[in-house]
Each structure stands twice: as C-alpha cells, then as structure tokens.
N, C-alpha and C positions, 0 to 999 in steps of 0.2 A: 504494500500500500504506500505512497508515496504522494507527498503533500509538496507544492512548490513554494515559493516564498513569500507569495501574498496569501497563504493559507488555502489556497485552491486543491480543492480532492482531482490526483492526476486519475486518480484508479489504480489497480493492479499492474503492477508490469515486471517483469525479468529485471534482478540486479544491473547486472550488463546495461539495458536500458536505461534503468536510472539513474546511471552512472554517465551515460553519455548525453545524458539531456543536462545533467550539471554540468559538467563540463561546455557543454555549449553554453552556458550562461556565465561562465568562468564560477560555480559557485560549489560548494560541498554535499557531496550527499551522508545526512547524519541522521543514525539509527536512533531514533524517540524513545518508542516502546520495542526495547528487542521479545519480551513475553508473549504478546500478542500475536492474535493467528488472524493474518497474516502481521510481519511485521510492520510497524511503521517508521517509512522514514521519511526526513525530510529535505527540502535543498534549501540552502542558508548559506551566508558566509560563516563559518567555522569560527575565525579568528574576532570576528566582531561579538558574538558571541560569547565567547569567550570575557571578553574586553566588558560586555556589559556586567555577567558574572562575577567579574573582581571589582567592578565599581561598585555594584551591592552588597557586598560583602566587605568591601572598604568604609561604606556607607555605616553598614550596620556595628561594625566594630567600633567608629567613630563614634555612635550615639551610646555604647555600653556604660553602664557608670561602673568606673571602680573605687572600691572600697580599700582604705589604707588600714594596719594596723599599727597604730601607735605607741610607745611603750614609753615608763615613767617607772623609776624605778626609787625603792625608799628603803632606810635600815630602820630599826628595832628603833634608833635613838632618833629620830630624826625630828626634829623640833618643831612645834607648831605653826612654825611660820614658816618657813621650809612647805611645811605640810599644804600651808595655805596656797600657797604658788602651786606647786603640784595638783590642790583639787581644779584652781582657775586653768590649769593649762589640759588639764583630761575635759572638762569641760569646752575648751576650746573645741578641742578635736570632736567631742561628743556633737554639738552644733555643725560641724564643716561635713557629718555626716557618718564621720572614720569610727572605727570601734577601736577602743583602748585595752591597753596589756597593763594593769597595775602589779609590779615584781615587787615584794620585799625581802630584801637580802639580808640574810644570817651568818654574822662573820662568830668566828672562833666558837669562844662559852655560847653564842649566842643560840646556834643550832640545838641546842639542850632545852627550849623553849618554844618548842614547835606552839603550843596555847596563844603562848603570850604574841607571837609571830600572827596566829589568826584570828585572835580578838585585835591585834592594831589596825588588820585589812580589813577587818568587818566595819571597824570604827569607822576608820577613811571613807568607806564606801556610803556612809548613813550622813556623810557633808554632803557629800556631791549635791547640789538639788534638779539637776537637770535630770529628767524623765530616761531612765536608762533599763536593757535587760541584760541578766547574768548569762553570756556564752556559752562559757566554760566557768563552771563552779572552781574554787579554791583548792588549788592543786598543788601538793610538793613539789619539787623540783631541787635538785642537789647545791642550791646556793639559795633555796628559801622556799617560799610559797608565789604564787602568781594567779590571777585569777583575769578574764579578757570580758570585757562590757561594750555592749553597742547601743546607738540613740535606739529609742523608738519610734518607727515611722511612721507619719500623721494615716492619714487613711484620705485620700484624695479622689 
C-alpha cells in the first residue's frame, strides 16, 4: 500500500514500483506501518523528516522543568544564628522550586549521639515555615544523619 506525499492513496503496487515512482520524484520510499497486511508505505523526503523529529524533541526537552537538589549542611554545635541563615537559605531554594538535602554532621565523641543528632534535625525542620514534604525520611549516613524536602506544588 503506498501513500505519496500529499497523503494521496496510490493503491497497491510491487516494491520495485514504488520504489521507482520515488525516485522519479527524487523522494524516499518509507515503510509507516511494516505490521500491516498489506504494508504501508510512504514517499516523503526522509531527511526532512527527520529534521522535523529532532526539532520536536529539541522542542520538548526545552520546555522540561528541572529540579535541583540543594544541600546545607550543619554540626551538632552549630549556633543559632548560623542556624538562622541556613533555615532562610533552604527556604530560598524551597521557593525557586528545588528540593533541599538538610546533612548534619557528626565529628569525633559526637557520633555516640545519634538522638541528640535527630532531635537537632527534627528541630531545624519545625522553623522552616515554608509549606514543604518529607522525600526521604531521616536517614544515617557515615558522617551523620541527612534527610531531603521538597516545596509543595500549588494545584493549578
């Protein structure tokens, strides 16, 4: 079955045939549905084709949102005001849309207080006031605990 390139039904015809009727038009003959009884093909420019293919898909790659994950990292001792900065800057990131990785690292004695390590992260987390959800829950990890939060998206 073979279709020319303003969408016109040619009918049935022998390969060979449609092969030579493309070429008289300087143009491609390109199999659509090879499944189909009989198959279908069609005559096009191949390379324009093509051409259009990468532009939609240039297209659609362009319109994707990507999402960063941001990280902010705090010890045991880390002082209120320290603290303070750190909740405005996850907040920042929380707004721009990105999800945040909050790490609190455990040096030396300090690893002997895994508790004391996840009542500070729990604390930290109960400032923030921006509208957020837990990714990943409060996780060990061999230099502390870590836990990853993202905004929540309006409903549009």
């Amino acid at each position: 079955m073979v279709i020319d390139e303003n969408g016109t039904m040619l009918g049935e015809m022998y390969t060979s045939e449609a092969l030579n009727l493309a070429k008289e038009q300087e143009m491609d003959l390109v199999e659509v549905s090879p499944k189909s009884q009989p198959p279908v093909c069609r005559i096009m420019d191949y390379g324009k084709q093509q051409y259009k293919q990468s532009k939609q898909q240039r297209l659609a790659k362009a319109k994707q949102k990507t999402t960063e994950t941001k990280s902010i990292r705090m010890g045991l001792r880390t002082d209120s005001h320290d603290l303070e900065n750190k909740k405005n800057q996850i907040e920042k990131f929380l707004n721009k849309g990105n999800k945040a990785k909050i790490e609190i690292i455990l040096k030396g004695r300090e690893k002997a207080h895994h508790e004391l390590a996840r009542e500070n992260l729990k604390n930290f987390l109960t400032k923030i006031e921006i509208p957020y959800k837990i990714e990943e829950d409060i996780k060990r990890f061999p230099g502390g605990f870590n836990i990853i939060i993202a905004p929540i998206q309006s409903q549009e």
